[in-house]
C-alpha positions in Angstrom: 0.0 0.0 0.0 1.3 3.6 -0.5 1.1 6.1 1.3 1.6 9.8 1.9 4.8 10.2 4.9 3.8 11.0 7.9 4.7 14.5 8.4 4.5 15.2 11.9 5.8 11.9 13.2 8.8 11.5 10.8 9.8 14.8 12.5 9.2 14.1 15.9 11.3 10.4 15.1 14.2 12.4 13.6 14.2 15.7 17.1 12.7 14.3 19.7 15.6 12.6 21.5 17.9 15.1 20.8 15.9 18.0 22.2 17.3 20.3 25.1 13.4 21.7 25.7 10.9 19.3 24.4 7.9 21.6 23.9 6.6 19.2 21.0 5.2 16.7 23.2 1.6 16.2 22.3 1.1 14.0 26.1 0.2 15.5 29.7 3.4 15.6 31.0 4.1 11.3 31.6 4.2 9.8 34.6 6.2 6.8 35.8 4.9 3.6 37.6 5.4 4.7 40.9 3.9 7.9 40.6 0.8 6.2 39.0 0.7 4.0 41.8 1.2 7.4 44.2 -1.8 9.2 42.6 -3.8 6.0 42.1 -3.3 4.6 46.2 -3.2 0.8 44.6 -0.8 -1.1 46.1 2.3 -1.3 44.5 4.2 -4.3 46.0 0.2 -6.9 45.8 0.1 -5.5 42.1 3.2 -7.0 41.4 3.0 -9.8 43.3 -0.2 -11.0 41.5 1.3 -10.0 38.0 4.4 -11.5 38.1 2.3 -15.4 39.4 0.2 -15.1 35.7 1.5 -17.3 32.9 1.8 -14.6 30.0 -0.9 -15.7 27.5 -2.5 -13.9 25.0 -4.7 -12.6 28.1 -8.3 -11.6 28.0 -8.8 -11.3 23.9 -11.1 -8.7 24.2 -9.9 -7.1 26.7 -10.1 -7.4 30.4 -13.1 -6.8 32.6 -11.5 -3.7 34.1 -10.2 -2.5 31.2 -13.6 -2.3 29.5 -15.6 -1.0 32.5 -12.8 1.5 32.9 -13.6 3.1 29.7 -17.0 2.9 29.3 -16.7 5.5 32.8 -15.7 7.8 30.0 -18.8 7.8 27.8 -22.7 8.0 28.8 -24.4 5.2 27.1 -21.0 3.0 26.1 -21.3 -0.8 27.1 -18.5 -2.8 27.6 -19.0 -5.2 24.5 -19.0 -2.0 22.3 -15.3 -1.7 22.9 -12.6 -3.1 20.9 -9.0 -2.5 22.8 -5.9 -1.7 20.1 -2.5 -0.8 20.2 -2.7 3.0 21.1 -4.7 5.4 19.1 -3.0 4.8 16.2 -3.6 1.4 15.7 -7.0 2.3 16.9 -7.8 4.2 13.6 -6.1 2.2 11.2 -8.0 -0.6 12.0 -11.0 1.6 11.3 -10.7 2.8 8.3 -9.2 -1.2 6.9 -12.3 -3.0 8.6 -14.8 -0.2 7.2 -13.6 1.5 3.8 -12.6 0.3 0.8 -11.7 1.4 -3.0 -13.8 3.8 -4.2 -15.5 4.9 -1.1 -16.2 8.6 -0.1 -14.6 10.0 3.0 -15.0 13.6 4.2 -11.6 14.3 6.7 -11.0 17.5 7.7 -7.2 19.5 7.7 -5.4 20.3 10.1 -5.9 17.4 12.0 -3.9 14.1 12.9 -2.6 13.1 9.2 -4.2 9.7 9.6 -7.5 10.8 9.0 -6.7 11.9 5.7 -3.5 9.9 4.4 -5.4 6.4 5.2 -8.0 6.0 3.4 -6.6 7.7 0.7 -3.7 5.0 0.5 -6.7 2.4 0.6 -8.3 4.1 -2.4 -11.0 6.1 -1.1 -12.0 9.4 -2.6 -11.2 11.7 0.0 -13.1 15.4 0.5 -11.0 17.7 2.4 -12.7 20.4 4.7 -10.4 22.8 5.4 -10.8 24.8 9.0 -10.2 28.2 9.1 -8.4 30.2 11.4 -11.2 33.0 11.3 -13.3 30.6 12.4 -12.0 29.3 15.3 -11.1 26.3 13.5 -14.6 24.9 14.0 -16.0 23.1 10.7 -18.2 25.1 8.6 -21.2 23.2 8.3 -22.0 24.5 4.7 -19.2 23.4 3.7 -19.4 20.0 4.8 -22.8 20.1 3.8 -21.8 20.6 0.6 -19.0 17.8 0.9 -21.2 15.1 2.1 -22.9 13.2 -0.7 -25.6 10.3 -0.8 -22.1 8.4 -1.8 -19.9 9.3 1.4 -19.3 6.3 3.7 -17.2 8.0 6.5 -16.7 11.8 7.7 -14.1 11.9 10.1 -13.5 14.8 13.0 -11.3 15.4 15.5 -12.3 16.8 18.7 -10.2 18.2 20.4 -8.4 19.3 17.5 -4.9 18.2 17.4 -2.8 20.8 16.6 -5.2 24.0 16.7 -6.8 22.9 20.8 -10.4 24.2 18.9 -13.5 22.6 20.8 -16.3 21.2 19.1 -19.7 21.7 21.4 -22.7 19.3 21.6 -24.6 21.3 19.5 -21.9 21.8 16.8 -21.3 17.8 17.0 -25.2 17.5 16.7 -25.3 19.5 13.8 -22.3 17.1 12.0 -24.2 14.1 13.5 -27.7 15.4 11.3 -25.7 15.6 8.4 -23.9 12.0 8.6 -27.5 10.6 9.1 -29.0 12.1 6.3 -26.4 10.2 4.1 -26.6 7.2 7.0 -22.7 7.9 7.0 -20.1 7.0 9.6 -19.3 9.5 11.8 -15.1 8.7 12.9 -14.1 10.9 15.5 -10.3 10.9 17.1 -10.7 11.7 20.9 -7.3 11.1 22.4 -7.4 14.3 23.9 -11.1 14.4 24.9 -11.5 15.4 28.7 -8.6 17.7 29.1 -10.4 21.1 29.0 -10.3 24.0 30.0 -13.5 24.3 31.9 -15.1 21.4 34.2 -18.0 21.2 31.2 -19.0 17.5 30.6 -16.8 16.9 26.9 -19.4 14.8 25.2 -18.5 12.0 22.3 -19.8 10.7 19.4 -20.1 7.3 20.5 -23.0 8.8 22.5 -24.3 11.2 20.3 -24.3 9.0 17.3 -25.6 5.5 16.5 -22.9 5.1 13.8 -20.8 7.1 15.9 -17.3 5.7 16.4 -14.6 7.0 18.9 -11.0 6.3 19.1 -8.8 7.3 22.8 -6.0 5.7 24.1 -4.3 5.7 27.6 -1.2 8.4 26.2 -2.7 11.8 26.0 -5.2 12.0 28.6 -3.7 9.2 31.3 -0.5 10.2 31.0 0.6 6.7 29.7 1.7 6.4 26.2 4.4 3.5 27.5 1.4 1.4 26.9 0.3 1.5 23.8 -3.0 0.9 25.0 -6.4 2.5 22.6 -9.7 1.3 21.7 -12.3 1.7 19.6 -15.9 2.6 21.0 -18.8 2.2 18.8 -23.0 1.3 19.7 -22.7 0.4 15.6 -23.2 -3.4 15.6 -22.1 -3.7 11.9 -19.2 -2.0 12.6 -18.5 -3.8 15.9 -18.3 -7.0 13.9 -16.7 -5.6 11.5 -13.7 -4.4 13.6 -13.5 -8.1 15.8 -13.3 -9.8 12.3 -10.5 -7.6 11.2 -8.9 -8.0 14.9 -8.0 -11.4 13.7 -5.3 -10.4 11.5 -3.5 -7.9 13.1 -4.3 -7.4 16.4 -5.3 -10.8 17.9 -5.0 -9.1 21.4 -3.7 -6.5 23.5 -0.4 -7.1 26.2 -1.6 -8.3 29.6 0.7 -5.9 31.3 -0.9 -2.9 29.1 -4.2 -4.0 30.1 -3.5 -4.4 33.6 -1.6 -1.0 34.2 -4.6 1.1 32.1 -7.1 -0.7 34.2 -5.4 0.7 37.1 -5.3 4.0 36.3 -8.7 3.9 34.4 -10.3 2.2 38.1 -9.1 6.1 39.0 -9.7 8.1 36.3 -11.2 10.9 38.3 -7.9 11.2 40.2 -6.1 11.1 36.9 -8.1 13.6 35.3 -8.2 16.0 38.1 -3.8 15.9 37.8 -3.7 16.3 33.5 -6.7 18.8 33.3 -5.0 20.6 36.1 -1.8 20.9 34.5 -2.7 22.0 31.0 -4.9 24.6 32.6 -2.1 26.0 34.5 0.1 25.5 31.4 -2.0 27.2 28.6 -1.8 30.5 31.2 2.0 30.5 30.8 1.5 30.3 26.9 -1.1 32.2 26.5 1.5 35.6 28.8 3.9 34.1 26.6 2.7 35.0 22.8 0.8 38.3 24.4 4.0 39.5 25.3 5.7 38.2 22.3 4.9 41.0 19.1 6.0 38.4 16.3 3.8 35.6 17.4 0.1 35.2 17.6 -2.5 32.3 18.1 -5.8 31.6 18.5 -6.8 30.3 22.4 -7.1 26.4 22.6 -10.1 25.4 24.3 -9.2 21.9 25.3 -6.1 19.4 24.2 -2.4 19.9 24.7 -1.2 21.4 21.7 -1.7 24.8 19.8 -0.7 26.5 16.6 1.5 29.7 17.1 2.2 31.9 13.8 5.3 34.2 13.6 5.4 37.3 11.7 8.8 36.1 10.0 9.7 35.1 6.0 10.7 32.0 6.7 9.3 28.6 5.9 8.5 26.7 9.4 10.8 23.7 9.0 13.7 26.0 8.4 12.6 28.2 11.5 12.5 25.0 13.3 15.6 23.1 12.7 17.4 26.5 12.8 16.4 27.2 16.5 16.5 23.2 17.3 20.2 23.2 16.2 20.8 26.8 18.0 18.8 26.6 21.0 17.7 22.8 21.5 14.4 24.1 21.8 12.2 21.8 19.5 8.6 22.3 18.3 6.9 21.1 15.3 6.7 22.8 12.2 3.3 24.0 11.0 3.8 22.1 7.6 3.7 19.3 9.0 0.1 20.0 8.8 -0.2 22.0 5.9 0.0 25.6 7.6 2.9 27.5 6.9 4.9 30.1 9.0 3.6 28.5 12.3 4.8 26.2 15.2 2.4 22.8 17.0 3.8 23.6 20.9 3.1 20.9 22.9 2.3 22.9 26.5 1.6 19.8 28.7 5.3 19.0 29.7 6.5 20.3 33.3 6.0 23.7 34.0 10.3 24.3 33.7 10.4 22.8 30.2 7.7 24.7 29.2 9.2 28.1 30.5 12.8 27.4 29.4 11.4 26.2 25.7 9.1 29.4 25.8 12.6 31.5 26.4 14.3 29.6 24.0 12.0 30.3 21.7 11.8 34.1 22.1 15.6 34.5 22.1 15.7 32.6 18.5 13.1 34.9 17.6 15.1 37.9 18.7 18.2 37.1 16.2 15.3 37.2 13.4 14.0 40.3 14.4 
């Protein structure tokens, strides 16, 4: 199969390790076993214990118990048999858009967003409709646009909310809206939610899993929990056709999920209040250090995220974003990502979930590069 590179994660592959201030980091700032078991009050040493008595199996094909009562906590109307564990996000959506589309399809993606949701079912064969969202609009979809998009034809539109890298914030009735237009075309609704539940306001972040009966959602354990070491996603769906669709697929290239990946996200998902209350605290506090940051900052601007980790930040200066980029990575270790990577020129993805130093030394890294443009 061919497909398009990966833009943003050939870039991060190539920096990441060799960043002085990582402020690309799309994950609340990660935490270790011990701490997990710190914030979580489980015991450590019986966890252990128990774990290290189990003959490693495939496990619990479908996924643990706990696991799948842990994440149905995160949806309203979600039953455990509606969820299909994967390997992270990623896998999550890829093995959504093999089990449902084919040749010839039509899928409405939107851009920016996570390059998957375009670059896939392209490199399947599917006829893929762009929406682009605009700056000037908050990068909220324009629903005339997608009206006009959507055809009796399309099998999938596919969203991302929160919107990685622009933090915009779909509401209810904005998702309600999208939802009325999938139906009328009895469409797939594919929305990426790795980042759903870190907001900036204790409002309830509603998915399309609930909203939708051909809803499908896709979260993982990295963004939200802290845990990307796992490599622990699902797929949540109240679509039986689908459902069957996606354990029929698991078959092939899946099979099941690491007992130890279940076992640790059950953990923290038994606690996901606790977890929560730690991530949504810290990018709050975070985005108030970025947003000082590019107020007192003439050559930069943004528009406020409303929920996620990540942001787009455009600079006043002539030069492409991957120069700007590896010029201040190479000068300054400060790394970010540059804004081609998803197809928006002269700006920088920052990553402001990372400890509160990194963020302020990357931040001053960042300005004193942009002094020597100046």
């Amino acid at each position: 199969m061919n497909i398009e590179p990966f833009a943003v994660e050939e870039w991060m592959n190539e920096h990441e390790v060799g960043a002085r201030f990582n402020i690309a980091e799309t994950c609340v700032d990660s935490v270790s076993l011990d701490e997990l078991f710190a914030l979580t009050g489980e015991d450590k040493a019986q966890f252990l214990t128990d774990f290290c008595a189990k003959r490693l199996t495939y496990g619990d094909i479908v996924g643990s118990d706990a696991l799948r009562s842990g994440i149905c906590k995160l949806y309203k109307t979600v039953q455990p048999r509606q969820v299909v564990p994967t390997h992270g996000a990623a896998g999550a959506n890829h093995h959504v858009f093999c089990s449902l589309i084919s040749a010839g399809d039509r899928v409405v993606s939107i851009m920016p967003t996570y390059q998957q949701l375009y670059s896939i079912p392209e490199a399947i064969g599917a006829e893929v409709a762009i929406m682009h969202l605009k700056q000037e609009n908050d990068y909220l979809p324009d629903l005339e646009e997608l009206k006009a998009l959507v055809t009796p034809e399309t099998k999938m539109i596919c969203i991302n909310n929160p919107n990685n890298p622009t933090g915009a914030l779909m509401s209810e009735t904005q998702l309600q809206q999208i939802v009325d237009i999938a139906r009328s075309v009895d469409a797939y609704i594919l929305c990426d939610e790795v980042y759903r539940h870190l907001t900036q306001t204790d409002d309830w972040c509603p998915s399309i899993a609930d909203l939708y009966e051909k809803g499908i959602s896709v979260s993982s354990m990295s963004k939200v929990f802290s845990l990307a070491g796992l490599r622990m996603g699902w797929i949540a769906t109240r679509d039986e056709t689908a459902r069957e669709a996606f354990l029929s697929h698991r078959d092939y290239n899946l099979i099941s999920c690491g007992m130890f990946d279940d076992a640790v996200a059950s953990i923290a998902l038994a606690h996901s209040d606790r977890m929560l209350k730690r991530n949504q605290t810290i990018v709050r506090e975070n985005l108030s250090i970025l947003d000082m940051w590019v107020a007192s900052h003439k050559h930069f601007y943004y528009t406020k995220p409303k929920a996620g980790t990540t942001v787009l930040v455009y600079y006043d200066f002539d030069m492409p974003s991957y120069e700007f980029c590896k010029e201040m990575y190479h000068r300054t270790g400060a790394f970010v990502t540059p804004g081609d990577c998803f197809r928006q020129p002269h700006s920088v993805r920052i990553g402001y979930a990372c400890d509160k130093q990194t963020l302020r030394d990357g931040l001053a890294a960042l300005a004193a590069f942009a002094d020597t443009l100046a």
